[in-house]
MDTraj code that builds the backbone (N, CA, C; nanometers):
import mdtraj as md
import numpy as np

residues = "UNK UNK UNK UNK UNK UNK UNK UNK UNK UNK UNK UNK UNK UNK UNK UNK UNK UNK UNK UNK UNK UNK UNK UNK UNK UNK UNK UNK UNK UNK UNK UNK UNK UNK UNK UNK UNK UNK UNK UNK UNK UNK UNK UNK UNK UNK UNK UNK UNK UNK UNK UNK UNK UNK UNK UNK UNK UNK UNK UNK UNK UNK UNK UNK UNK UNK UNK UNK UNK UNK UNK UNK UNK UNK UNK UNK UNK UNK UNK UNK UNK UNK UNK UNK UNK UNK UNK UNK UNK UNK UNK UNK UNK UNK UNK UNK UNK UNK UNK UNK UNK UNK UNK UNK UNK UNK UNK UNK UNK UNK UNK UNK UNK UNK UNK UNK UNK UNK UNK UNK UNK UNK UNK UNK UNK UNK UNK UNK UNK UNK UNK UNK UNK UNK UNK UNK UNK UNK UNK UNK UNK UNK UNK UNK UNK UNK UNK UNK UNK UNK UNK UNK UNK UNK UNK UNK UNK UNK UNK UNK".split()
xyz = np.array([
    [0.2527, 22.8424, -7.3497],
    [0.3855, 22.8303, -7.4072],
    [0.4564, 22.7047, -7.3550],
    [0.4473, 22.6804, -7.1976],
    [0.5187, 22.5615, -7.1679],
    [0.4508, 22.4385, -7.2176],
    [0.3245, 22.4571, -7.2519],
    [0.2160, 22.3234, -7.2677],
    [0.2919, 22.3022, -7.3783],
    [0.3319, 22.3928, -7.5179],
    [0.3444, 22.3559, -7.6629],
    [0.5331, 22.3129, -7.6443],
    [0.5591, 22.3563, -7.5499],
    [0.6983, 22.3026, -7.5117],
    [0.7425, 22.1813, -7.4761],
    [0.6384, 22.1633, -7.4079],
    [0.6102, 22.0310, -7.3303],
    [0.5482, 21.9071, -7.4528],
    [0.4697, 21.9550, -7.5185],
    [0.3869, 21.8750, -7.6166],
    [0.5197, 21.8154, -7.7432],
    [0.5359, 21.9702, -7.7896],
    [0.6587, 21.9276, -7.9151],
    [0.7888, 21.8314, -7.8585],
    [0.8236, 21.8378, -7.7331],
    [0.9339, 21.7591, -7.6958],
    [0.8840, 21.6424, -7.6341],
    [0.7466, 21.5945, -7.6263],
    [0.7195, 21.4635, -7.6541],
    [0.6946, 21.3867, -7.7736],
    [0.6636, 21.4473, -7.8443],
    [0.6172, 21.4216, -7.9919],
    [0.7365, 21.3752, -8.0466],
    [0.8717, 21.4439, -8.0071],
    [0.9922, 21.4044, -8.0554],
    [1.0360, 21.3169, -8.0043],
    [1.0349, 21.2769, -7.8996],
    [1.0744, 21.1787, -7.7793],
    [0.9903, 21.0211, -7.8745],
    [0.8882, 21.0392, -7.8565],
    [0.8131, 20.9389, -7.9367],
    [0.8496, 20.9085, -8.0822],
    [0.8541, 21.0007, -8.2054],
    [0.8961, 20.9327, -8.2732],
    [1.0727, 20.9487, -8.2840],
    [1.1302, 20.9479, -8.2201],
    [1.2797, 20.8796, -8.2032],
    [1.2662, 20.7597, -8.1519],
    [1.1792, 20.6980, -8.0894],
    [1.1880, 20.5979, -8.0007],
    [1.1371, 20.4777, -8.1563],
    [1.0824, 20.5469, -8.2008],
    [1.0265, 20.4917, -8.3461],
    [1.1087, 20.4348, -8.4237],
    [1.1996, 20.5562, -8.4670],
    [1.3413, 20.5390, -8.5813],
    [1.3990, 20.3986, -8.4932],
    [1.4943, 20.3904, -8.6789],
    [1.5514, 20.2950, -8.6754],
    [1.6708, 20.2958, -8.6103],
    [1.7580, 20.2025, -8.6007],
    [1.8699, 20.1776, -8.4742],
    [1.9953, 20.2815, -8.6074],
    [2.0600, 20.3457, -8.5194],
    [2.1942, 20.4271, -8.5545],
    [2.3090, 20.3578, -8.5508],
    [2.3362, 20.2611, -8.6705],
    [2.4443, 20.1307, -8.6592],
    [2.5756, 20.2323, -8.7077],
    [2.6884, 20.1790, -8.6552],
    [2.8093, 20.2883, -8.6274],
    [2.8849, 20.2209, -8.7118],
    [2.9171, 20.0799, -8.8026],
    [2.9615, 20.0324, -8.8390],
    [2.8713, 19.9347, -8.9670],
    [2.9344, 19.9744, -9.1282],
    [2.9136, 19.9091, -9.2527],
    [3.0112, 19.7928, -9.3505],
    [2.9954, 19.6837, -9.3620],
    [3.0870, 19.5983, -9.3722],
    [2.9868, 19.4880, -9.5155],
    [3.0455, 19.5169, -9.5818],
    [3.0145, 19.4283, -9.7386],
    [3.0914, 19.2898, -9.7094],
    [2.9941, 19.1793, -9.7131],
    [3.0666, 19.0265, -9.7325],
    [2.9834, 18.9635, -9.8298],
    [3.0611, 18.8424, -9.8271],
    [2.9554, 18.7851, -9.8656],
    [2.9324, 18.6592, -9.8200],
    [2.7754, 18.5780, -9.7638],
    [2.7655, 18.5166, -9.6728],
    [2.7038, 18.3658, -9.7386],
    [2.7058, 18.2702, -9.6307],
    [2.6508, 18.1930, -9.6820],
    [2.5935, 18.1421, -9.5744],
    [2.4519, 18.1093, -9.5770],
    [2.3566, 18.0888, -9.4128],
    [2.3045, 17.9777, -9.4862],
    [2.3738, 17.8004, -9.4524],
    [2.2617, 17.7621, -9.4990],
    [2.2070, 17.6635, -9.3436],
    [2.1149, 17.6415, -9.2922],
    [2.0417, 17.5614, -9.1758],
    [1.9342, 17.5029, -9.2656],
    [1.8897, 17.3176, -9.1156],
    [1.7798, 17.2924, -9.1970],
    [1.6979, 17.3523, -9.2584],
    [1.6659, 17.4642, -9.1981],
    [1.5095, 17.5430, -9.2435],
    [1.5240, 17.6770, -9.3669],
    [1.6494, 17.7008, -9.3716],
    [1.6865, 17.8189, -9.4483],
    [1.8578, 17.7826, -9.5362],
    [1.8695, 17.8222, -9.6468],
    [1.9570, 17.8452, -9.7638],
    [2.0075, 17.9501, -9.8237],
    [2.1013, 17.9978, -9.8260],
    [2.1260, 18.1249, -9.8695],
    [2.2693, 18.1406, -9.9701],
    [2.3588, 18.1907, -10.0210],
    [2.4909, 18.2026, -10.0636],
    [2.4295, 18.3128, -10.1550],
    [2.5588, 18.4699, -10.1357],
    [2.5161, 18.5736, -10.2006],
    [2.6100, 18.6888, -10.1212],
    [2.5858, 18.8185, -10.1693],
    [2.6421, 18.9228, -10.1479],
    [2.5601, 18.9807, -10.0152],
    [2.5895, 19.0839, -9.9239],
    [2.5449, 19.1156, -9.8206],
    [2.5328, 19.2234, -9.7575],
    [2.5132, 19.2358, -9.6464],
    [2.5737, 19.3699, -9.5529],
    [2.5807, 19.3550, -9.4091],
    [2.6553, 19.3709, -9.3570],
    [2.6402, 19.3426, -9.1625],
    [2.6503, 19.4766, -9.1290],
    [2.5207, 19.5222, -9.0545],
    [2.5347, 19.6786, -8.9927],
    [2.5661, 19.6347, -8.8454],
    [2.6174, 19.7174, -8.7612],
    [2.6535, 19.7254, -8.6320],
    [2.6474, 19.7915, -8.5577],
    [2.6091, 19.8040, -8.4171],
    [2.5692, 19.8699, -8.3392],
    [2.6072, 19.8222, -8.1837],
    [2.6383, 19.9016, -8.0661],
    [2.6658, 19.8742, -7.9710],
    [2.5899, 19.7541, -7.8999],
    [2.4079, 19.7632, -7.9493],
    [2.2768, 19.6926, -7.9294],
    [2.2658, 19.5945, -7.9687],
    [2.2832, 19.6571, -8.1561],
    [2.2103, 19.5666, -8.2262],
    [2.2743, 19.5414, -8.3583],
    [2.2322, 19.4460, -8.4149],
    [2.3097, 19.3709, -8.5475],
    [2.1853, 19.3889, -8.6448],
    [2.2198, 19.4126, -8.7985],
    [2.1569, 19.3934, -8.8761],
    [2.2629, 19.3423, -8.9882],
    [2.1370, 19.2256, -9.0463],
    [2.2455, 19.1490, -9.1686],
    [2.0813, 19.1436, -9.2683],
    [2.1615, 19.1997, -9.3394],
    [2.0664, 19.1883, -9.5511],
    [2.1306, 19.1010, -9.6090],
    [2.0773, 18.9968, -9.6781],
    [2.1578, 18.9503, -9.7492],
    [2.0959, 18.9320, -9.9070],
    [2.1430, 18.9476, -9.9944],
    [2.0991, 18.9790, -10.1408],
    [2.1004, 18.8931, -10.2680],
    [2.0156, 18.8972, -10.3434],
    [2.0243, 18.7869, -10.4612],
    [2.0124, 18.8683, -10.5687],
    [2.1015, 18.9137, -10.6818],
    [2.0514, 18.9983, -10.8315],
    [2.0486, 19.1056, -10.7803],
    [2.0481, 19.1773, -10.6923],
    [2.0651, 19.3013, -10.6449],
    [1.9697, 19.3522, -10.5525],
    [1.8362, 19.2052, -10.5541],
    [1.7190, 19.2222, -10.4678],
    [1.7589, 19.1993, -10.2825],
    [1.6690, 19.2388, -10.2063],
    [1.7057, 19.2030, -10.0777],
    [1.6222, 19.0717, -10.0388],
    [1.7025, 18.9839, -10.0032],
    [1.5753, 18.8789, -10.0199],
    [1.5879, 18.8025, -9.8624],
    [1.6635, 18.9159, -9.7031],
    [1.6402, 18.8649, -9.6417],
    [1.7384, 18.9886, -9.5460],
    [1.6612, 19.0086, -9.4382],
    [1.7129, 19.1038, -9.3060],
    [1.6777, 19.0473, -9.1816],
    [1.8065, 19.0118, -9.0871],
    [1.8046, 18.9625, -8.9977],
    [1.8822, 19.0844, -8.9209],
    [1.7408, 19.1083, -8.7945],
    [1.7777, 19.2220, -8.6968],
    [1.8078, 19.1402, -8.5524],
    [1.8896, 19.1988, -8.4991],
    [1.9738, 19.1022, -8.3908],
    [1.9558, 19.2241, -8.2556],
    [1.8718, 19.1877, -8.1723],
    [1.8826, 19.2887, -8.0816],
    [1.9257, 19.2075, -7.9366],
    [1.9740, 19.2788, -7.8300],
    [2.0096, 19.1972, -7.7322],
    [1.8731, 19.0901, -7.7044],
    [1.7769, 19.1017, -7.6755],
    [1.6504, 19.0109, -7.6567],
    [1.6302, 18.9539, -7.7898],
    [1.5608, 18.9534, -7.8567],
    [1.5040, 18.9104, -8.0087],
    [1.5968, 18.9557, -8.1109],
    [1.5422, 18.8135, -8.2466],
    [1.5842, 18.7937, -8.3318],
    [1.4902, 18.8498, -8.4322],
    [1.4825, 18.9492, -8.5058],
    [1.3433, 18.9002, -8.5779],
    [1.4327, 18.9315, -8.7855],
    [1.3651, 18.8350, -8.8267],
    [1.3840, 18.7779, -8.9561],
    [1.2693, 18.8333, -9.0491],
    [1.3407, 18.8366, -9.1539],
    [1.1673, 18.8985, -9.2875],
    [1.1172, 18.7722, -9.2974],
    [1.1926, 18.6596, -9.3026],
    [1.0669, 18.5372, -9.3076],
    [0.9908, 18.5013, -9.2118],
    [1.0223, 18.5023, -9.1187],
    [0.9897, 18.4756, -8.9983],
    [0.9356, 18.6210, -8.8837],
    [0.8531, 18.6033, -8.7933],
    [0.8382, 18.7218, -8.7011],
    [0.9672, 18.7074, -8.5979],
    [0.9459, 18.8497, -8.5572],
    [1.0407, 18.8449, -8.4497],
    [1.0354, 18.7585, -8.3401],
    [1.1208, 18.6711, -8.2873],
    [1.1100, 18.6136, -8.1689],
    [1.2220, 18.6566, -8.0528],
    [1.2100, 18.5941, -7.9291],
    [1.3416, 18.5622, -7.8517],
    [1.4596, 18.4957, -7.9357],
    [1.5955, 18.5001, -7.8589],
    [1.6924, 18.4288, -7.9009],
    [1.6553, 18.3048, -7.8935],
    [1.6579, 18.2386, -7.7806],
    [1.6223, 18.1230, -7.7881],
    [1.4980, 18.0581, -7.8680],
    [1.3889, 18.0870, -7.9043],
    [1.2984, 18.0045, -8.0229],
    [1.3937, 18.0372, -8.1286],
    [1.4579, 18.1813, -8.1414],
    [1.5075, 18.1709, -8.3081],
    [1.5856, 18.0700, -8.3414],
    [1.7211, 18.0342, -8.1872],
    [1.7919, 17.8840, -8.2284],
    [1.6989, 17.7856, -8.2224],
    [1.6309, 17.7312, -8.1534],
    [1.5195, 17.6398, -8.1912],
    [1.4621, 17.6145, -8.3302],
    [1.4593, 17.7368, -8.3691],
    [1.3781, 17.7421, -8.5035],
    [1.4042, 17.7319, -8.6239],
    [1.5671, 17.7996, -8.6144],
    [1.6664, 17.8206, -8.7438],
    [1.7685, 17.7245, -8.7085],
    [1.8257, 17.7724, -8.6214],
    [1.9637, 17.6729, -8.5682],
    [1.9774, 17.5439, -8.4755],
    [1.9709, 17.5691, -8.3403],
    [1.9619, 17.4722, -8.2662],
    [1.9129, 17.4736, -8.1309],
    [1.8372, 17.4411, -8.0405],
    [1.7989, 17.4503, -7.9494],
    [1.9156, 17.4435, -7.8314],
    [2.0166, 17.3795, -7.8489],
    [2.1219, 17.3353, -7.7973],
    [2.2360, 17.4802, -7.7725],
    [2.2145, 17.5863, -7.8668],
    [2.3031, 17.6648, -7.8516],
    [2.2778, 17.7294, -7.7670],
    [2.3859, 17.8571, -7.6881],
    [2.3532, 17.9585, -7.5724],
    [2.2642, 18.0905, -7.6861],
    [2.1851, 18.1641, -7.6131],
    [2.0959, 18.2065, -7.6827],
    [2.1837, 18.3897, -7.7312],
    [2.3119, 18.4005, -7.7130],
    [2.3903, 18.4607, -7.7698],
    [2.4327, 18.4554, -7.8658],
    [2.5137, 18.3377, -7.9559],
    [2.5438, 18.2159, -8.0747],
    [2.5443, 18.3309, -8.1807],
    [2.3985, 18.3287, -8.2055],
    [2.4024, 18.4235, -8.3753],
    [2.4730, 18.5387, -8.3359],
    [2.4261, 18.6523, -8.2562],
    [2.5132, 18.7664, -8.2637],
    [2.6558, 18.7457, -8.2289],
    [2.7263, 18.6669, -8.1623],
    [2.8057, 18.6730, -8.1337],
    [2.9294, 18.6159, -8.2453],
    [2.8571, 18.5020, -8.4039],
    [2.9029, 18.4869, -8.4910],
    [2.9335, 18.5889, -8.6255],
    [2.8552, 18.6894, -8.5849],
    [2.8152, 18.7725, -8.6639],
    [2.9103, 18.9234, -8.6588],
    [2.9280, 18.9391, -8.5174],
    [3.0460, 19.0039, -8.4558],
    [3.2052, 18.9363, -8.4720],
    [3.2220, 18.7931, -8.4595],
    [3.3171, 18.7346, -8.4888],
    [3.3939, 18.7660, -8.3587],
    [3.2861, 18.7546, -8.2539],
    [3.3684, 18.6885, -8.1304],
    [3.3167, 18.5538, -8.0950],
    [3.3831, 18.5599, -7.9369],
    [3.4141, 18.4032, -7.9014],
    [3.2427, 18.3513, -7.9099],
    [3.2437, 18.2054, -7.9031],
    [3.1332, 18.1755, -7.8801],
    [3.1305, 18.0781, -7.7148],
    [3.0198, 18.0200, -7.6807],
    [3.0124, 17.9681, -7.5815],
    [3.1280, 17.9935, -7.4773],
    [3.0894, 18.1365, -7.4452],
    [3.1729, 18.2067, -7.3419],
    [3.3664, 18.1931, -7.3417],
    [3.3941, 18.1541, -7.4955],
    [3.5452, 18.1445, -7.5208],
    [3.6125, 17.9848, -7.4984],
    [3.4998, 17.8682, -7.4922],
    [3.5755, 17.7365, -7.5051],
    [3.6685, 17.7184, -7.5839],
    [3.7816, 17.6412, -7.4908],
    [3.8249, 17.5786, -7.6392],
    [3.8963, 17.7021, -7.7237],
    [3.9029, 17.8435, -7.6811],
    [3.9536, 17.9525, -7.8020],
    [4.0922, 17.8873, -7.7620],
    [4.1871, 17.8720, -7.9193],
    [4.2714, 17.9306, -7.9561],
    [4.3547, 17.9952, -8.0546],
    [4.3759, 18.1184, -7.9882],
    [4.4558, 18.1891, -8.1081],
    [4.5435, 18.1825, -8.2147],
    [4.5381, 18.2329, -8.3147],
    [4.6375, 18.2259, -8.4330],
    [4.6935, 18.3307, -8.4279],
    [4.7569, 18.3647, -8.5604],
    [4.8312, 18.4772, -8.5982],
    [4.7135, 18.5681, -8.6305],
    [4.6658, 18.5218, -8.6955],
    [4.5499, 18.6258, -8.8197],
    [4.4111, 18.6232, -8.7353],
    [4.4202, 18.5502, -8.5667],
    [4.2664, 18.5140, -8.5308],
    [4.2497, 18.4571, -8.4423],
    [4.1227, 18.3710, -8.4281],
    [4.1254, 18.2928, -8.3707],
    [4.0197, 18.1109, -8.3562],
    [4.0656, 18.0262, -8.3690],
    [3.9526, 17.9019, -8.3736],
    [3.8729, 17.8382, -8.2232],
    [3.7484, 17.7531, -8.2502],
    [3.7578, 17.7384, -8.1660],
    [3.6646, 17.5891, -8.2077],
    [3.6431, 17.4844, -8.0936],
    [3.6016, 17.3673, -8.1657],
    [3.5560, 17.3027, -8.0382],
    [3.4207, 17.3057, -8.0527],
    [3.3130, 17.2492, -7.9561],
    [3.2626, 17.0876, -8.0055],
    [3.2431, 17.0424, -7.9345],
    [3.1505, 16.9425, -7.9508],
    [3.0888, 16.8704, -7.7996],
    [2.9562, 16.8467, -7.8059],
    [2.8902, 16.7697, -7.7510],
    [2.8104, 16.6920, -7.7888],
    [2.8793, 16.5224, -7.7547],
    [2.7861, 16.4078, -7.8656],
    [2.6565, 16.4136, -7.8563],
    [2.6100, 16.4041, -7.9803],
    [2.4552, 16.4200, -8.0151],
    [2.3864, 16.5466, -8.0197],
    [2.4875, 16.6617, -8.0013],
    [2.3963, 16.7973, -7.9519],
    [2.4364, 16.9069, -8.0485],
    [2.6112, 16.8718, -8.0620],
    [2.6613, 16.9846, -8.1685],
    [2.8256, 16.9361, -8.1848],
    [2.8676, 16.9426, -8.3195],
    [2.9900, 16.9728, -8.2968],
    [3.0622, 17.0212, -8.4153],
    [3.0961, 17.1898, -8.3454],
    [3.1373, 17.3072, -8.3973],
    [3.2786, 17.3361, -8.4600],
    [3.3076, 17.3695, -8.5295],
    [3.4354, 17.4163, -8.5837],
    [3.3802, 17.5622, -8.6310],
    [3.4929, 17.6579, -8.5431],
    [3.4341, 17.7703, -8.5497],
    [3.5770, 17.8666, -8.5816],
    [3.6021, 17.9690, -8.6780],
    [3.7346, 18.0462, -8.7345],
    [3.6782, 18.1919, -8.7777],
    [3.7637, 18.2601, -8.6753],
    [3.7259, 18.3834, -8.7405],
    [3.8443, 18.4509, -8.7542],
    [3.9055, 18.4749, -8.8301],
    [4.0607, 18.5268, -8.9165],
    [4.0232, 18.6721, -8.9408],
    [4.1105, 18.6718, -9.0764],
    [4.1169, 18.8706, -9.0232],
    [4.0333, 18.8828, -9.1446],
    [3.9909, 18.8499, -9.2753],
    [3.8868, 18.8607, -9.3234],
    [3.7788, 18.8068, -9.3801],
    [3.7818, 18.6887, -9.2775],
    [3.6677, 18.5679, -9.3038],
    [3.6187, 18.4951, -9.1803],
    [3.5180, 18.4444, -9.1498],
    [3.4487, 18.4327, -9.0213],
    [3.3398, 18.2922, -9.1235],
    [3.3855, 18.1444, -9.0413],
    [3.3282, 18.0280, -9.0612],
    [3.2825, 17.9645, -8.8994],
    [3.1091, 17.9690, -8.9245],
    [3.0840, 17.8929, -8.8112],
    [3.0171, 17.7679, -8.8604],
    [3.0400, 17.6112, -8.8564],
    [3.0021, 17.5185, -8.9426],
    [2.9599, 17.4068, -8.7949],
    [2.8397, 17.3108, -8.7767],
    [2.8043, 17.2661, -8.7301],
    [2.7535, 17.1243, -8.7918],
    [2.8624, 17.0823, -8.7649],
    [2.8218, 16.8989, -8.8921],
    [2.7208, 16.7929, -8.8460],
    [2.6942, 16.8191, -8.7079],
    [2.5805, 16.7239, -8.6384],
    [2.4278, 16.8087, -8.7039],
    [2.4146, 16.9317, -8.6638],
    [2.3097, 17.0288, -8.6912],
    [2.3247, 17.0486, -8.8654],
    [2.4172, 17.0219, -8.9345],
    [2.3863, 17.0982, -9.0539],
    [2.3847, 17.1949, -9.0479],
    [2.4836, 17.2832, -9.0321],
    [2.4213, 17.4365, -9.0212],
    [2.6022, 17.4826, -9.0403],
    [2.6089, 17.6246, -9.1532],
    [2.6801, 17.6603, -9.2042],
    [2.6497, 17.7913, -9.2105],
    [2.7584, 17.9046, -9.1584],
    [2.7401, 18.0511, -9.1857],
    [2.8623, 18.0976, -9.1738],
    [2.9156, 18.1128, -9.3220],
    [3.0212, 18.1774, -9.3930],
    [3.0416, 18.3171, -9.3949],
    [3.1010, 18.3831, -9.3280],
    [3.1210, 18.5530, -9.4031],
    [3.2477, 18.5579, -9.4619],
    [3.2780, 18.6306, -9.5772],
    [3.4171, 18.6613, -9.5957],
    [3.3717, 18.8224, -9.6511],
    [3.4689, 18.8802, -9.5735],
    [3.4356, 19.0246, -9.6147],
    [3.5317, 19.1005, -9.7145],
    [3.4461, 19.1948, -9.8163],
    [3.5185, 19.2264, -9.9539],
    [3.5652, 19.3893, -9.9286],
])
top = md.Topology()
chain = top.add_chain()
for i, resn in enumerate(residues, 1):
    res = top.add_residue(resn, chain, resSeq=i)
    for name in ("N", "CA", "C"):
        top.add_atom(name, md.element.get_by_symbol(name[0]), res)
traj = md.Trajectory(xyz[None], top)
């Protein structure tokens, strides 16, 4: 009796560890990701989680891209999962802190709050280091622009 006790409450233990992440928070935008390596503008979804981030983003009603954001790794449907850091390397920039995406995505500060200052509706913030990056970054009460004019790199949310 204890063996089948013991057995069934591993079996469960295991596949929970399986399932997918329990995001506590659903938010419709619509985004626009475009970097050298990737292009996007379309309708969306940002799921949320204490952990972890998930963003779909959609074309015609198809899903034509899920980016899972966990504290360690990034992993992308085009791409395999990696660390933070190759994913900025790879997508964005090698130059960024390897926080950057989730933390744009959440629509908090970036690079540990440089440079924040507040508005009424928010808050901006505006980095630059010659040759490496330079950021103009706004996240208001229902739109979130992180734009990088050295890197090329643009990721729009405005949420509907």
């Amino acid at each position: 009796m204890i063996k089948k006790i013991l057995l069934t409450s591993l079996i469960i233990a295991l596949l929970a560890g399986c399932s997918s992440k329990n995001y506590t928070k659903q938010e419709s935008v619509f985004i626009v990701f475009k970097t050298p390596t990737f292009k996007h503008a379309d309708l969306g979804f940002v799921y949320k989680a204490k952990d972890a981030l998930k963003v779909e983003l959609y074309s015609a009603g198809q899903a034509v891209m899920a980016l899972e954001i966990t504290e360690a790794t990034v992993c992308m449907s085009l791409l395999e999962c990696m660390g933070k850091n190759s994913f900025n390397e790879a997508v964005l920039s090698g130059y960024y802190p390897t926080d950057l995406i989730d933390n744009v995505f959440r629509g908090e500060a970036i690079f540990s709050g440089k440079n924040k200052k507040l508005t009424r509706n928010g808050f901006t913030q505006s980095i630059i280091k010659e040759n490496e990056y330079s950021i103009n970054y706004s996240v208001l009460t229902n739109q979130i622009i992180f734009r990088d004019t050295i890197n090329a790199i643009l990721i729009k949310m405005k949420r509907m």
